[in-house]
C-alpha atoms as one frame of an Amber mdcrd trajectory, in Angstrom:
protein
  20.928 159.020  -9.696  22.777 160.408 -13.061  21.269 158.788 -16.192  24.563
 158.299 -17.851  27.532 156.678 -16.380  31.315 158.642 -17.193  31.581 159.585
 -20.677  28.385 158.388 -21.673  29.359 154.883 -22.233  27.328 151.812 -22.253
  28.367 148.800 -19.847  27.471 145.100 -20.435  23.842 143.923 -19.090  24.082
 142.432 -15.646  22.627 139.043 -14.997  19.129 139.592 -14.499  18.209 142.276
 -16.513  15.479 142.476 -18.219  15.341 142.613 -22.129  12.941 144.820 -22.255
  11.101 147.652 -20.773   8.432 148.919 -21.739   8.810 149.668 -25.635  12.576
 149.615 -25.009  14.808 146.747 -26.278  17.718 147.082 -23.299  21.419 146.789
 -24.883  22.774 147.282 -21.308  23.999 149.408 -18.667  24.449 153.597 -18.161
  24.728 153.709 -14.531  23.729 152.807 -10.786  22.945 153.868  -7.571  21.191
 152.992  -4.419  18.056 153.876  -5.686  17.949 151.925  -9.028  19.556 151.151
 -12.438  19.878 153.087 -15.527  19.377 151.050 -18.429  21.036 151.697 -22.202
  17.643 151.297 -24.292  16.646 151.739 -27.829  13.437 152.573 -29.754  12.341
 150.343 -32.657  13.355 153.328 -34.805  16.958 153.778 -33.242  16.429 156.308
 -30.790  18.587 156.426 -27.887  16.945 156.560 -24.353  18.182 156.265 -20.654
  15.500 154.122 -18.784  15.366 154.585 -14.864  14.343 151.354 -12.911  13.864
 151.217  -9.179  14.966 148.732  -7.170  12.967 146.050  -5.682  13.352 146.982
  -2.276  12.513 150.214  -2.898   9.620 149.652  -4.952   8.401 147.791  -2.168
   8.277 150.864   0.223   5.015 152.910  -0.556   6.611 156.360   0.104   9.487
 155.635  -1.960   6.689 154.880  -4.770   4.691 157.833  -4.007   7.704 159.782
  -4.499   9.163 158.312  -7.384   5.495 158.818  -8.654   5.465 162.886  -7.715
   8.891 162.598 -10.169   7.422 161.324 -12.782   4.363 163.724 -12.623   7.007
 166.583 -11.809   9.643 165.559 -14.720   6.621 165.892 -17.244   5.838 169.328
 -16.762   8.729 170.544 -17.336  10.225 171.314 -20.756  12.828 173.855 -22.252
  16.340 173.974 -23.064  18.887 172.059 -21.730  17.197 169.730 -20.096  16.771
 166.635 -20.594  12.672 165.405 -21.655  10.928 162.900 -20.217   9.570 159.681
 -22.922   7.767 157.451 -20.698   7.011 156.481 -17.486   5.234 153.441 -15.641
   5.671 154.333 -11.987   2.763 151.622 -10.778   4.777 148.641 -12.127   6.262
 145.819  -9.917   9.485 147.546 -10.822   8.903 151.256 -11.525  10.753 153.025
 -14.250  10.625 156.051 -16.478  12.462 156.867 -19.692  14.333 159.678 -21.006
  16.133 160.780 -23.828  20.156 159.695 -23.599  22.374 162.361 -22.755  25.933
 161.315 -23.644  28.881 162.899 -21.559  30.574 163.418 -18.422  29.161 164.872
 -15.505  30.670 168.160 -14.659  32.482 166.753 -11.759  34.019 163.938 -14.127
  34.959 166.490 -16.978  36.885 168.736 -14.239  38.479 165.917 -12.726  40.005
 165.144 -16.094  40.384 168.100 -17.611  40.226 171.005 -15.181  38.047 173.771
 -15.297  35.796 175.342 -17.812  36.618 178.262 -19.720  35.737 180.869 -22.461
  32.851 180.365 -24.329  32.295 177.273 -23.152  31.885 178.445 -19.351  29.787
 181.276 -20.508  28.134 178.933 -22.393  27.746 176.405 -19.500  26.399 179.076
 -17.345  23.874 180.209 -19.287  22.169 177.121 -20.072  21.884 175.497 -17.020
  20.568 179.233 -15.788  18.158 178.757 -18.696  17.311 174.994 -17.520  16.298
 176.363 -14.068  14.770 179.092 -15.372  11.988 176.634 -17.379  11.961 174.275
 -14.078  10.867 177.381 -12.135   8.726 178.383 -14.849   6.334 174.855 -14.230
   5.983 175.511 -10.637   8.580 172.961 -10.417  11.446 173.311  -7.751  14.734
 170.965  -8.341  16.361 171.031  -5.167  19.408 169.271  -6.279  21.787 171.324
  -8.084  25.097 170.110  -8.021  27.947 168.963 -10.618  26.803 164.779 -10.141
  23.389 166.107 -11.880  24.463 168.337 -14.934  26.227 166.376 -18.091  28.175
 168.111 -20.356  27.480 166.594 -24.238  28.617 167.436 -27.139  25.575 169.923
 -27.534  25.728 171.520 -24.159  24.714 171.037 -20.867  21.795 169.058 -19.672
  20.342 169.358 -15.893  19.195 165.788 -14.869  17.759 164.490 -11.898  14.467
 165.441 -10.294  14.457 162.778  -7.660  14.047 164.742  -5.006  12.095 167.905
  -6.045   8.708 169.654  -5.559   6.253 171.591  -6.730   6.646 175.106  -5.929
   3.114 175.372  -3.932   5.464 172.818  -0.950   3.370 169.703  -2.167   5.497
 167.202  -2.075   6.101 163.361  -0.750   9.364 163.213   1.508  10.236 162.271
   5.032   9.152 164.924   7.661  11.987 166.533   9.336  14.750 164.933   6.709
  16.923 167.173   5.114  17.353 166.839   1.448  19.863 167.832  -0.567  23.851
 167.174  -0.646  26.037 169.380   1.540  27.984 172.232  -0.160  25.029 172.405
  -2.569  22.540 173.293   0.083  21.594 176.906   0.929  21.323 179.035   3.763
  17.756 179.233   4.336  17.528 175.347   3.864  19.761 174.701   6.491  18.232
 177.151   8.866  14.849 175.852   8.420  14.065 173.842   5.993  13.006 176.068
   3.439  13.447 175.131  -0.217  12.344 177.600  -3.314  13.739 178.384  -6.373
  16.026 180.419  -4.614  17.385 177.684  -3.327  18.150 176.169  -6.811  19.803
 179.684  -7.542  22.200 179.809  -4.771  23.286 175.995  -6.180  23.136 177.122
  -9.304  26.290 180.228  -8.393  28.149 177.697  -6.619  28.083 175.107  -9.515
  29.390 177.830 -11.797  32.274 178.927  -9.635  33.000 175.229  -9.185  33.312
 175.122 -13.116  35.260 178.210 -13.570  38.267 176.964 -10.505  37.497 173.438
 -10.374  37.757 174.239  -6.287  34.256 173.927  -4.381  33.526 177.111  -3.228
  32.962 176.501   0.821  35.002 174.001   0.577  34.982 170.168   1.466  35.122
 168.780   4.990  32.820 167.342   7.239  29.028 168.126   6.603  29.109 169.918
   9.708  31.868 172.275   8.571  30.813 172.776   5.112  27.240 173.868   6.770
  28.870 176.483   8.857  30.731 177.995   6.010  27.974 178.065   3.597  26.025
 180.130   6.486  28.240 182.251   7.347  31.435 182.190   5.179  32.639 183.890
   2.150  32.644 181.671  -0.808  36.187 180.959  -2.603  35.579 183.027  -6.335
  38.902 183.766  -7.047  39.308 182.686 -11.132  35.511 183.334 -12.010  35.515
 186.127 -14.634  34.976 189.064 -13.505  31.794 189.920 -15.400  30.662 186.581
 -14.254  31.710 186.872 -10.857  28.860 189.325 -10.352  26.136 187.478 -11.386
  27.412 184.594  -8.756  28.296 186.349  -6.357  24.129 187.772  -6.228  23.591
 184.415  -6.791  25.563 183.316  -3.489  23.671 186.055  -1.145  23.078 184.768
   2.244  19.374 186.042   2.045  17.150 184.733  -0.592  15.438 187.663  -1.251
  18.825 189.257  -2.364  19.164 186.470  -5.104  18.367 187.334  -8.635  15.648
 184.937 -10.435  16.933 182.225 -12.764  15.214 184.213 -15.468  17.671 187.152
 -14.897  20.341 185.254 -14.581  19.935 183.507 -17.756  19.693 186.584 -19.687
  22.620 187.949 -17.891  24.826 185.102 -18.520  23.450 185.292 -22.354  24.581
 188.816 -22.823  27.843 187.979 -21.957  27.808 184.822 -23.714  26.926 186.971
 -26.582  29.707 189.477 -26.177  32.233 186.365 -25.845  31.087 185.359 -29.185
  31.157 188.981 -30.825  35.125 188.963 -29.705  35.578 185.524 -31.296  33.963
 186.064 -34.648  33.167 190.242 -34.420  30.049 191.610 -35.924  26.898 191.504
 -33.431  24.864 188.345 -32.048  21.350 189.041 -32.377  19.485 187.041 -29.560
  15.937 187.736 -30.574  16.647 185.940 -33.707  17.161 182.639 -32.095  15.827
 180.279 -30.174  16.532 179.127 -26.966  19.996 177.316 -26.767  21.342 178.247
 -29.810  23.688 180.998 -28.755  24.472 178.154 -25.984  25.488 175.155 -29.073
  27.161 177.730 -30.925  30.150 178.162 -28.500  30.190 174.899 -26.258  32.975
 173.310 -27.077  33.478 170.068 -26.082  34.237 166.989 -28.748  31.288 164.523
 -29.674  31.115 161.240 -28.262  30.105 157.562 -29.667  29.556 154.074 -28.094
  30.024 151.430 -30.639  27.952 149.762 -28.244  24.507 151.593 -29.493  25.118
 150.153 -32.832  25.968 146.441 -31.987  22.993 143.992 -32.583  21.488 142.212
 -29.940  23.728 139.739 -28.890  22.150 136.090 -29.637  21.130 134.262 -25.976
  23.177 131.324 -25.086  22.938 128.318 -22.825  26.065 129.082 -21.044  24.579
 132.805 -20.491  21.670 131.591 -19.039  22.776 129.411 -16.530  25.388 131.867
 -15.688  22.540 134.134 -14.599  20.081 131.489 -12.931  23.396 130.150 -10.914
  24.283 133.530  -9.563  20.811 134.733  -8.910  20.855 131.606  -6.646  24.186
 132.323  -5.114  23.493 135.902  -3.938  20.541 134.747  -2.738  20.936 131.673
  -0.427  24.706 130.722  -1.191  24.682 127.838  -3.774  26.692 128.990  -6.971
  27.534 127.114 -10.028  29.140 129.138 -12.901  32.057 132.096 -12.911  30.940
 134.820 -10.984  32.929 137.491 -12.600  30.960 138.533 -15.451  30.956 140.729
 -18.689  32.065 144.526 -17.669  33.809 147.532 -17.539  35.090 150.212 -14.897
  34.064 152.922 -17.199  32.305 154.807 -13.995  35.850 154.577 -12.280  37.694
 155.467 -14.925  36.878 159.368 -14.430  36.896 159.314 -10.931  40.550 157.756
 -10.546  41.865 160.624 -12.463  41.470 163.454  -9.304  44.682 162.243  -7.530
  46.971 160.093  -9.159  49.823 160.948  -6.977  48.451 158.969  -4.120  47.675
 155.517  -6.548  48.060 152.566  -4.876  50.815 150.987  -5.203  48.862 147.662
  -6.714  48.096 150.189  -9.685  51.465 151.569 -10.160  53.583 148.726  -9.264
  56.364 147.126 -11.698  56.375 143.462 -12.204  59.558 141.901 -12.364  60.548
 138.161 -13.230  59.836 136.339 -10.588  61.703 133.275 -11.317  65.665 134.187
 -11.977  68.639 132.978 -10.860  71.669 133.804 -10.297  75.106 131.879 -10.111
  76.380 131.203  -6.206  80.009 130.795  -4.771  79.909 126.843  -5.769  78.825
 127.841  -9.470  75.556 126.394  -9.070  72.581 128.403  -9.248  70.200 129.206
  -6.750  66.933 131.532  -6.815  68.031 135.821  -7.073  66.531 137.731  -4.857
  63.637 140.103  -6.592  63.334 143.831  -5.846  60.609 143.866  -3.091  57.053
 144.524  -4.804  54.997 147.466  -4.009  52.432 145.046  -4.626  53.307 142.619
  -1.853  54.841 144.978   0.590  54.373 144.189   3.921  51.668 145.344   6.533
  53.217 145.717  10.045  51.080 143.691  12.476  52.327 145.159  15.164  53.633
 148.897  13.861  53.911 149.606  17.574  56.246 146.800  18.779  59.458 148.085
  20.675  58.097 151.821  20.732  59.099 153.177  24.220  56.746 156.214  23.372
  53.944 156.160  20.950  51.794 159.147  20.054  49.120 156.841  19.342  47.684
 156.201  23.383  44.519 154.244  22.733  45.910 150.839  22.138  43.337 148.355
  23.260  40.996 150.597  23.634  37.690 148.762  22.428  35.412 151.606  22.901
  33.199 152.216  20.085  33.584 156.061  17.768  30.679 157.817  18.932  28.705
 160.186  17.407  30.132 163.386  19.131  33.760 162.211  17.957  32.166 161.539
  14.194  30.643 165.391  14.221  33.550 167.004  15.237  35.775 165.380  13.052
  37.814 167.202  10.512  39.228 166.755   6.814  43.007 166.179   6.622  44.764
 169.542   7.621  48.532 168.841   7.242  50.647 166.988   4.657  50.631 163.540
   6.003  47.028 163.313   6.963  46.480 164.593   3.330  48.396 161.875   2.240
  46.940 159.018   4.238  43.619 160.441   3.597  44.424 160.125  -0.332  45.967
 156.463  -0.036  42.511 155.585   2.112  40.033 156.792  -0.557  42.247 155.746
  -3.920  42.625 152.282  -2.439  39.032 151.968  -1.349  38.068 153.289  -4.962
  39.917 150.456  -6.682  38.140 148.030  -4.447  34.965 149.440  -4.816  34.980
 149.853  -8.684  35.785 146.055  -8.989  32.614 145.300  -8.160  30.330 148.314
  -9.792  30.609 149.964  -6.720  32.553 153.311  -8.217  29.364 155.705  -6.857
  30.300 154.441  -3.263  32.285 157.706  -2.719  34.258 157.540   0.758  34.900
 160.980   2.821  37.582 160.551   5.185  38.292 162.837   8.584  40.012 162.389
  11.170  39.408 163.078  15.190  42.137 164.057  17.125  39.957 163.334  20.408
  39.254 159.811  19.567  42.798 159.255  17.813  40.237 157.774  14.883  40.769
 157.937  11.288  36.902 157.895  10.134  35.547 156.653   6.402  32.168 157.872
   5.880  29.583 156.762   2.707  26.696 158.136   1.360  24.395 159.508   1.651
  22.634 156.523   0.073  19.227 155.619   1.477  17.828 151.962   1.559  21.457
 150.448   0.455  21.240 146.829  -0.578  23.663 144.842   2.720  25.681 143.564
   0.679  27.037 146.549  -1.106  27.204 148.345   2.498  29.119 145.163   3.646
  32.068 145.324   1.114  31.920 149.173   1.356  32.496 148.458   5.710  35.410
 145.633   4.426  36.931 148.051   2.502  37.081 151.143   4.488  38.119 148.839
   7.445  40.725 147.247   5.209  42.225 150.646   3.606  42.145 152.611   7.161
  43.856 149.993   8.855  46.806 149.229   6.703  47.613 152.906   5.991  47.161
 153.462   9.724  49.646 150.522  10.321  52.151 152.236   8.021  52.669 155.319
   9.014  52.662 154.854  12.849  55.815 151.907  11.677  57.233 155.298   9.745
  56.540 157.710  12.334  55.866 156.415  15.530  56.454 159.447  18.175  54.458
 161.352  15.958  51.170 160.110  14.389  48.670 159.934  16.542  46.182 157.740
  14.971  45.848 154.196  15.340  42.121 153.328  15.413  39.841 152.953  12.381
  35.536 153.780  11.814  33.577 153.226   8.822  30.217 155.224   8.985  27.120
 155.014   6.358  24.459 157.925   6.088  20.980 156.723   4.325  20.263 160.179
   4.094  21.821 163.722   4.232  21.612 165.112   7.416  21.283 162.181   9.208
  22.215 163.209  12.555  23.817 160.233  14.065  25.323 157.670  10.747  25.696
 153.881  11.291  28.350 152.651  12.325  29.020 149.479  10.271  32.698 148.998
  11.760  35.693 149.725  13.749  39.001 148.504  14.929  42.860 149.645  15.609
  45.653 149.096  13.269  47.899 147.627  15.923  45.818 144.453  15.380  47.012
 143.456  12.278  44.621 144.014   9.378  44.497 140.744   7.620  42.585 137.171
   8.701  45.595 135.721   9.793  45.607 132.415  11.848  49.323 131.514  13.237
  50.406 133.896  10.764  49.043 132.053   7.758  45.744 134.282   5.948  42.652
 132.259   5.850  39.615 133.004   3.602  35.878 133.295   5.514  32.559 133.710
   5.095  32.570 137.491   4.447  35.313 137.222   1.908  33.370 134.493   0.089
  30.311 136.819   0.328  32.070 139.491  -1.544  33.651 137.300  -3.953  30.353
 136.217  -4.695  29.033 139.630  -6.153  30.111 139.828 -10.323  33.431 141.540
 -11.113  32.954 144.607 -13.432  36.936 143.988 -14.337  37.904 143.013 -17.653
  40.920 141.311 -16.834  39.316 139.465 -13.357  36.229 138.776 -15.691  38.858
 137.104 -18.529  41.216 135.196 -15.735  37.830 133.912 -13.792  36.772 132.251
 -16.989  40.285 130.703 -17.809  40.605 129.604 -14.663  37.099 128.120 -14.173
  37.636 126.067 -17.730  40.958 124.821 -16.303  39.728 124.266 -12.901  37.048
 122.169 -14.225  38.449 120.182 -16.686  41.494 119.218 -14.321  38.601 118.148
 -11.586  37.328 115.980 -14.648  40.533 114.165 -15.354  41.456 113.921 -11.314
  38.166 112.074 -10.862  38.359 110.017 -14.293  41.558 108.352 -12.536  39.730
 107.143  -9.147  41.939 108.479  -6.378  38.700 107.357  -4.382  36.352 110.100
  -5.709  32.816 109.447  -6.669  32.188 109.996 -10.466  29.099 111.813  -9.874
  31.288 114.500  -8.130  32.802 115.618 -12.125  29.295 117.407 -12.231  29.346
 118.834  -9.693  29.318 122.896 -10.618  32.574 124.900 -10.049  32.820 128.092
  -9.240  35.347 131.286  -8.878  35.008 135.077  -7.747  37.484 137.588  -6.286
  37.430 139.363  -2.989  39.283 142.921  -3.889  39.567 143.952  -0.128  42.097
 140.630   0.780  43.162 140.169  -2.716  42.053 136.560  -2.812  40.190 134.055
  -5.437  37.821 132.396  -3.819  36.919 128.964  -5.702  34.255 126.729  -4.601
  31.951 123.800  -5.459  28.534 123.477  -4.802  27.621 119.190  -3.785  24.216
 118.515  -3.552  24.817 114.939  -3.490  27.345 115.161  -0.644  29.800 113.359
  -3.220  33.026 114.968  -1.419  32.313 113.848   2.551  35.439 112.670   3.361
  38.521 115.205   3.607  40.979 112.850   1.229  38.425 113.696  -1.949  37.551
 117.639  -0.676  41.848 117.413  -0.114  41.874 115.918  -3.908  39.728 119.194
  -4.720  41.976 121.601  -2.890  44.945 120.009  -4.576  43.701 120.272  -8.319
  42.249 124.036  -7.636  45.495 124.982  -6.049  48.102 123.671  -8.504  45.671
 124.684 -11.671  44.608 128.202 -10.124  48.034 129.099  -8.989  49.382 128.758
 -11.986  46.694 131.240 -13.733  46.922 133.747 -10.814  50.850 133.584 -10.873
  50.964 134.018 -14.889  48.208 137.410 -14.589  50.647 138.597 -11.574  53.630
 138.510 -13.719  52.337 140.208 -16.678  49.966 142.551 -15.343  51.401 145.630
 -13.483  47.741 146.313 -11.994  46.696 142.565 -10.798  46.905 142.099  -7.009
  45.676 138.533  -6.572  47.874 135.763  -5.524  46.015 134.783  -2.320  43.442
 131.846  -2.867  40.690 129.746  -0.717  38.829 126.882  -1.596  35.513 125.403
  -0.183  32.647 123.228  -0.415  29.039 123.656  -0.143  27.376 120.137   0.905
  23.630 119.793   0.271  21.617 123.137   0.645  23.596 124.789   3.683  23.690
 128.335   3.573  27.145 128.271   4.891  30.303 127.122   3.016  33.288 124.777
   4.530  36.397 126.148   4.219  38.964 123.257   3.001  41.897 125.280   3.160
  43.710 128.909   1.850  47.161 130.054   1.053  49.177 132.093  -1.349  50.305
 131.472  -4.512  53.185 133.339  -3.954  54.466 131.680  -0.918
């Protein structure tokens, strides 16, 4: 888990968290994971710090804690340059943490994602001091064993290796899982796979492949499934073409099959600093004495990347406030057993997406490119009145066959109906996309899960798709993410199932005789070599891919659950809150006038969230008192959320090229049931 979140900026506290921890006052949020939460913090004095706090459930698990307790113990023996220090630590607390200094920047995936590869003095520069980073982790006995572009940030005074979740001491004490492979594929070496065996060798052959990666921007064996990257990183050639050539051979020793063939981080750093030296003589002539500086100097005086701020570090703390403070007692009690009372949607930013959307924007969803044109005018008819135009049809609202298959004489798709669960086998032997339309469904899959996902913090879900021919299954993998709180695996299952199925249903109404995949898996590995993944869902795209009931869409109890957990998008976060205001002041006036309602109903608590995977606000009301029992008043509430929602939802639509909601569903939670009654959905639009 990175201690920064892309481009170093700081995201709005989440209900909940704490104001302090430890000496740290906590201004808000760096990052995420499925192990914890990085925390924005600040000294008394103004420093900046990056505090790592586990999550309960993990905390709870005593070999989790013993290993987030070897961390610690690991993380403070270890100093030198470019990395980044540990402050403080508390790892026996009810909710373990440890602090360390900020690092503002991208991570080296985000930076090539954005801006393509590294190159003169700044790759030289790059390669040297992460070389010199490993070099002082190897130095302290100290083994990282998780090397890979997620775990290096690039700030504005040069790279900083992060991360020592998962490493040991060089002696092989250590506190994992027997038998569990660690690491993340790609970024794994030889020897590890073979047989488990992890030394600083290890870290070296990571350490070649994360420069090459810098230098092409391409991963050197490749991407694919796990399986498949394996086999090439055992016994393939890696892809070098673009390194420098001088820096080429210091990789490529670095890449040797056999550990003992490796060079030493040591080596490599002073390797990497002669050149680094020799760039700089050719940028400013004259001669760079080394010996005359210290450590990371040569490495700040040609990296070459701008400096970054966060007007966020200097705001004040922001005064507490009534409405704040039920917000965050109302949806503590909401995610917990279903009873809600305040906007869901809360302060936020996609800042973690906002990197990652920029590796394929030629794929986009159509919801983020689409053009919104007036939707209301009209045009003169044969008569010379005037009656409704019709609108260009929006990308936005295009349709989803439900039947892509209807009419087809001959289908290459020949598993309709076929209810058999993906199996493992079929999962292992499936394949990344390897012609032009599989690439492109593949990209539409993962950029439409991506803006689901990042609605709802959920950006570091990262989905890998493949595809087996065998099973005729397009397959959506996550992880690997151990100990993954439900209800982030459940909207990651809702919206692989959702993206699969209606690019599925597409293109086999485009090209029928032709594409031979119909069915749909979502898979989630806990760890990294988990052998057989869980499957969390499946289906076939010639089902129809909505909750449709005679055709109409109808909201449920998984879509509420989802629109239950806070938005992290500005503009859902700024329409919730209108629309909550308006919702509840309407409900005021409606019961002010009688229409048979009970008065003690206008207190009742409102609430609104968003489900990204259907595209739907869901709006509810919580009534302990059982104040809306018969259907005319819960048909009174319907009516004033409808008309008063509608018209919010239909005024964002119309202005906003990105917003995708029109879809709505109302319910009511009577007395403490954990389960919500639906009153009714529809669609603005219709």
């Amino acid at each position: 888990m990175s201690t920064t979140g892309a481009g170093g900026r700081v995201r709005p506290a989440h209900p909940g968290d704490p104001a302090r921890i430890g000496p740290y006052r906590i201004i808000g949020r760096l990052g995420s994971g499925g192990m914890g939460t990085v925390h924005a913090g600040l000294t008394d004095d103004g420093l900046r710090v990056a505090v790592k706090v586990i999550h309960p459930a993990q905390a709870q698990d005593p070999e989790f804690r013993a290993r987030f307790r070897r961390e610690v113990q690991l993380s403070a023996r270890v100093q030198g340059p470019c990395l980044v220090p540990l402050l403080a630590a508390d790892p026996e607390a009810a909710a373990p943490w440890l602090a360390t200094a900020y690092a503002p920047g991208p991570t080296l995936s985000e930076h090539l994602a954005g801006y393509g590869p590294l190159t003169g003095g700044t790759l030289y520069a790059f390669a040297t001091g992460t070389a010199q980073a490993l070099a002082a982790i190897h130095q302290a006995g100290v083994v990282h064993r998780d090397v890979k572009p997620q775990n290096v940030i690039l700030t504005p005074a040069g790279p900083r290796v992060l991360d020592f979740g998962i490493a040991h001491a060089a002696d092989g004490t250590s506190v994992t899982r027997t038998g569990v492979l660690t690491g993340t594929p790609g970024w794994i070496s030889p020897e590890y796979y073979r047989g488990g065996t992890a030394g600083p060798e290890g870290d070296l052959f990571a350490w070649g492949a994360l420069v090459a990666y810098a230098a092409t921007g391409r991963l050197p064996f490749g991407a694919g499934a796990p399986d498949a990257v394996a086999f090439r990183v055992m016994s393939g050639e890696p892809d070098l073409d673009g390194v420098p050539r001088e820096l080429r051979e210091i990789v490529e020793t670095a890449l040797a099959k056999e550990p003992g063939e490796r060079t030493s981080a040591v080596t490599a750093a002073d390797k990497c600093a002669a050149l680094l030296a020799a760039q700089a003589t050719q940028v400013v002539g004259g001669e760079v004495d080394l010996g005359s500086t210290r450590a990371g100097e040569p490495v700040m005086a040609q990296w070459d990347l701008p400096t970054l701020d966060d007007p966020r570090w200097h705001a004040p703390a922001a005064p507490s406030s009534r409405k704040r403070t039920i917000t965050t007692v109302l949806v503590a009690a909401a995610v917990a057993g279903g009873l809600a009372g305040a906007v869901i949607a809360l302060p936020g930013n996609r800042g973690d997406h906002a990197a990652k959307t920029k590796e394929s924007t030629a794929g986009a969803s159509p919801a983020a490119q689409a053009d919104s044109t007036a939707q209301h005018t009209r045009s003169a008819a044969p008569d010379g009145t005037t009656e409704p135009a019709q609108p260009a049809v929006d990308p936005r609202r295009a349709a989803v066959p439900t039947d892509p298959l209807a009419g087809v004489t001959d289908p290459a798709f020949t598993r309709a109906g076929d209810e058999t669960q993906p199996g493992d086998d079929e999962w292992r032997v499936s394949t990344g996309a390897s012609t032009a339309a599989e690439q492109d469904v593949a990209t539409t899959v993962r950029d439409d899960m991506r803006t689901m996902l990042a609605t709802k913090d959920m950006a570091f879900m990262e989905p890998t798709v493949t595809f087996s021919k065998s099973a005729q299954t397009l397959m959506v993998t996550g992880g690997p993410i151990s100990q993954l709180p439900e209800d982030q695996q459940e909207v990651f299952r809702r919206s692989g199932e959702m993206a699969a199925c209606t690019a599925l249903a597409r293109r086999l109404a485009d090209d029928p005789t032709a594409w031979p995949y119909g069915r749909y898996a979502v898979f989630w590995k806990d760890y990294d070599t988990d052998p057989e993944p869980n499957v969390l869902g499946f289906g076939e795209a010639t089902d129809g891919c909505y909750n449709l009931t005679a055709g109409q869409w109808q909201g449920d109890e998984s879509g509420m659950a989802t629109a239950q957990i806070p938005s992290s998008d500005r503009a859902e976060i700024r329409v919730a809150d209108a629309t909550d205001k308006a919702v509840t002041a309407a409900w005021k006036v409606r019961v002010a006038e009688g229409n048979g309602v009970d008065p003690v109903a206008a207190e009742n608590d409102i609430s609104l969230g968003f489900d990204p995977v259907e595209k739907a606000a869901y709006v509810w009301m919580h009534d302990p008192d059982g104040t809306l029992i018969g259907r005319a008043q819960r048909d009174n509430f319907q009516d004033v959320v409808t008309t008063t929602a509608c018209r919010k939802l239909v005024s964002e639509y119309s202005s906003n090229k990105a917003w995708r909601y029109t879809r709505w569903s109302v319910a009511v939670w009577e007395g403490n049931s954990r389960f919500p009654e639906f009153t009714g959905s529809g669609d603005c639009m219709k």
